[in-house]
C-alpha positions as CSV (number, residue, x, y, z in Angstrom):
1,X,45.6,118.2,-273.1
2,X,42.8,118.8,-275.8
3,X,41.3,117.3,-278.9
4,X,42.1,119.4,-282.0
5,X,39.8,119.2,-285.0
6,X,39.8,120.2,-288.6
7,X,37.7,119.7,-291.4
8,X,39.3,117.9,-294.5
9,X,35.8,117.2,-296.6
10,X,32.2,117.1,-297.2
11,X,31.7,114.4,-299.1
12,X,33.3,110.6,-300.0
13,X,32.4,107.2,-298.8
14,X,33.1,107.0,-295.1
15,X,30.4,110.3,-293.8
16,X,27.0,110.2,-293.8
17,X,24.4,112.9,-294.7
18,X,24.9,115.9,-292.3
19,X,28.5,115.4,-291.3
20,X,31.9,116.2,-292.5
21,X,35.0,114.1,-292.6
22,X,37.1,116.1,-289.6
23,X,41.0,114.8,-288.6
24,X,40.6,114.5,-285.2
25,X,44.0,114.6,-282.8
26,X,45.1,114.6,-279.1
27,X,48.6,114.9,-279.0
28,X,50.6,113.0,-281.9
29,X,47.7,110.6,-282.2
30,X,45.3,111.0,-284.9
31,X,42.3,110.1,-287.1
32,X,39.8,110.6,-290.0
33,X,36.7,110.5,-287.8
34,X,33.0,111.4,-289.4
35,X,31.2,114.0,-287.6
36,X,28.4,116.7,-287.3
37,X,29.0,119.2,-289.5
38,X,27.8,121.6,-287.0
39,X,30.8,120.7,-285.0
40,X,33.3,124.0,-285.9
41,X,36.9,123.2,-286.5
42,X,39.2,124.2,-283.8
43,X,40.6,122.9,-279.9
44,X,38.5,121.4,-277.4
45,X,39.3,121.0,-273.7
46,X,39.0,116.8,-273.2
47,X,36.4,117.6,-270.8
48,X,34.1,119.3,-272.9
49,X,34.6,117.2,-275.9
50,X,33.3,114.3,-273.3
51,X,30.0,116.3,-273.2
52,X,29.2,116.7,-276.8
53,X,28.0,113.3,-278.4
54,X,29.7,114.5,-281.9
55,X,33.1,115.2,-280.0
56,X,32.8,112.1,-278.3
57,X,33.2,109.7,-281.2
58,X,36.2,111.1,-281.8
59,X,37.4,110.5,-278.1
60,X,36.2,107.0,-278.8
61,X,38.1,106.5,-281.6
62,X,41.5,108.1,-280.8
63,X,41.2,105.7,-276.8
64,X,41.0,102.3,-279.3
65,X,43.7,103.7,-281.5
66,X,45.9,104.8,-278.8
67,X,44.8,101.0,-277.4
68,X,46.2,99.3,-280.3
69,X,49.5,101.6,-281.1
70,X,48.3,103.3,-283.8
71,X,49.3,106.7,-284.5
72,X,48.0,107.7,-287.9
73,X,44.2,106.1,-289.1
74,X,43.5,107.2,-292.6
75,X,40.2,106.6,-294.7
76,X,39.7,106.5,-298.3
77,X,40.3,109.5,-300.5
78,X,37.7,110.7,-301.8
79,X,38.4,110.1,-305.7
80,X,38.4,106.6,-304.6
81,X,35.1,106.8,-303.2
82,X,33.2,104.8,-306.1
83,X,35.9,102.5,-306.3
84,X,35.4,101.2,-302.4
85,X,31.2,101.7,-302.4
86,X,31.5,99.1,-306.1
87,X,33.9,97.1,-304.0
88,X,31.8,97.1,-300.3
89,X,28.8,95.9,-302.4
90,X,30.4,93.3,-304.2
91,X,31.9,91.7,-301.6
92,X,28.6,91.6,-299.2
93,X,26.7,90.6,-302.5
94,X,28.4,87.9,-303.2
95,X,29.2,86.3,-299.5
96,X,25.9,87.4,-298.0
97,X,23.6,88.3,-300.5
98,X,20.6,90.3,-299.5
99,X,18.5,92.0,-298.3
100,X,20.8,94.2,-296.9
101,X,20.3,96.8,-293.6
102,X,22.6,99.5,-294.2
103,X,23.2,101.8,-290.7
104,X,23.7,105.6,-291.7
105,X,23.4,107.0,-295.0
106,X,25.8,107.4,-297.5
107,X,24.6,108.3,-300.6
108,X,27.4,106.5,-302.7
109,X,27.0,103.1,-300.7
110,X,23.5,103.1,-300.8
111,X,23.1,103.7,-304.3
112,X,25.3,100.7,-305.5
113,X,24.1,98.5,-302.6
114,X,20.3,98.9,-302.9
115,X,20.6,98.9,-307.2
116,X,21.7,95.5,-306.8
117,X,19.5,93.9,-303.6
118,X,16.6,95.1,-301.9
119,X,17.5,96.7,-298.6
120,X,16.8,99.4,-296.0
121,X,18.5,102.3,-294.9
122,X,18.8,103.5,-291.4
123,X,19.2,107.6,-291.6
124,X,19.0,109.9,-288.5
125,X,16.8,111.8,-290.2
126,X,14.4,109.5,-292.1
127,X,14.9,111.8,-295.5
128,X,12.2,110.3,-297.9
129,X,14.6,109.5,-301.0
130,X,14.4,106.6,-303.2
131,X,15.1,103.9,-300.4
132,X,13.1,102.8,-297.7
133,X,14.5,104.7,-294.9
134,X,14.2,103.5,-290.6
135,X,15.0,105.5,-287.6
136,X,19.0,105.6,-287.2
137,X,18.0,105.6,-283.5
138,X,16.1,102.1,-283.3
139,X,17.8,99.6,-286.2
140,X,17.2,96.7,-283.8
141,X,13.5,95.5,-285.2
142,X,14.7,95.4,-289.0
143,X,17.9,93.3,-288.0
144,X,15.7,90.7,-288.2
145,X,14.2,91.3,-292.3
146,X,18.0,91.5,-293.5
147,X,20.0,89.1,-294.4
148,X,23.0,91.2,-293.3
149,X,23.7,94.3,-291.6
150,X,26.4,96.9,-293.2
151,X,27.5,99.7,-290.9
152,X,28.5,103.5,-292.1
153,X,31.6,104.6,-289.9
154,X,29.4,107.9,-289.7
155,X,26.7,105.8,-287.8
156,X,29.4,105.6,-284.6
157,X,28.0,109.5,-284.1
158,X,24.0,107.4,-283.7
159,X,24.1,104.3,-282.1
160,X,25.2,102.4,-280.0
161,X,27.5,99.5,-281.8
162,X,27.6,97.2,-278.9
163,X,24.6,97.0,-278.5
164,X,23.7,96.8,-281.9
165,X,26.4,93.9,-282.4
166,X,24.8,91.7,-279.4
167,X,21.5,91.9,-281.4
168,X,22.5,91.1,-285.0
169,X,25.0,87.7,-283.3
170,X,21.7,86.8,-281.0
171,X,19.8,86.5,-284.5
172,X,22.4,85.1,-286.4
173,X,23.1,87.8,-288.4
174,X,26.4,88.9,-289.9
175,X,27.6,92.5,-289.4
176,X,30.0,94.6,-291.4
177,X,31.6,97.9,-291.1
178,X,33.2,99.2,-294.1
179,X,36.4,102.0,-294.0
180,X,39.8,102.4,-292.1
181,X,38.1,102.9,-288.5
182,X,36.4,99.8,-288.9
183,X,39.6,97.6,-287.2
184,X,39.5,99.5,-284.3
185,X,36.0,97.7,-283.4
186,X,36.8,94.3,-284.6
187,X,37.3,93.3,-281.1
188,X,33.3,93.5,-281.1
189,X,32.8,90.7,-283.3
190,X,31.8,92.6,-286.7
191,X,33.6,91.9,-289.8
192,X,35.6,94.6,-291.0
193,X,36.1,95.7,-294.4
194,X,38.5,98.0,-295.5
195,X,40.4,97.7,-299.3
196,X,41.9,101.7,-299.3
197,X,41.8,102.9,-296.0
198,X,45.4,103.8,-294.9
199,X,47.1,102.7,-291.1
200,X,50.3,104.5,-290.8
């Protein structure tokens, strides 16, 4: 058994900086999974895909979708992309208002989002652009200064959800994660937000 991967874009609402949206498969179970774009297309023995922290959120997601039945997990196409980042900031504008923690960069979502409320932006790389950006690594002190925290499905590659999820409900804070993978987490108590994403 192996994980097959292959590229199907660089850009669109549900990656991050640095990453490429990759259809990841083991056997007739598959996925639209962000990950590093370092990460070549090809097959990867299970075991070595378990070592390589890219590789892994795609392991990650295909055990939940195989969990819940799912064979196909789609994510928005790209030409919708500025359809579903207006969409994702309306709807946490108008039930949560802001400020708003955003975890993993998208340059789309961030851009609508942090035009309309003041916000921060949690980037693995801390790229000085015109947001305040935080250390992917440690979101946990700024859950606190936001009023709620929205969630990039290419931030699965960066943190740790769980753990992010325990601190956000321990101060009362709402979290969201926007796109088609989102469901597959729900059982962690976020909010999920998907208006495109395609479950076949």
């Amino acid at each position: 058994m192996s994980l097959s991967v292959m590229w199907i874009r660089r850009e669109g609402i549900d990656i991050c900086e640095g990453q490429v949206l990759a259809k990841c498969c083991i056997d007739d179970v598959c996925a639209d999974v962000p990950i590093s774009a370092e990460v070549a297309p090809g097959r990867y023995p299970i075991e070595e895909a378990e070592k390589n922290p890219a590789l892994k959120t795609c392991l990650d997601v295909l055990n939940r979708q195989r969990e819940r039945g799912l064979k196909r997990i789609e994510v928005c196409r790209q030409r919708e992309s500025g359809r579903c980042s207006k969409k994702l900031a309306e709807y946490v504008l108008s039930r949560y208002g802001g400020p708003v923690l955003l975890i993993g960069f998208n340059n789309s979502v961030a851009s609508v989002l942090l035009t309309l409320t003041d916000g921060v932006v949690a980037d693995v790389e801390a790229k000085t652009l015109p947001y305040d950006f935080i250390d992917v690594s440690n979101p946990h002190s700024w859950v606190e200064k936001a009023k709620v925290v929205v969630i990039a499905p290419g931030a699965l590659q960066y943190i740790d959800l769980a753990e992010l999820v325990r601190k956000a409900k321990e101060l009362g804070k709402p979290v969201i994660m926007y796109g088609a993978l989102s469901a597959l987490y729900k059982d962690l108590g976020i909010e999920y937000f998907c208006p495109y994403g395609l479950k076949v």
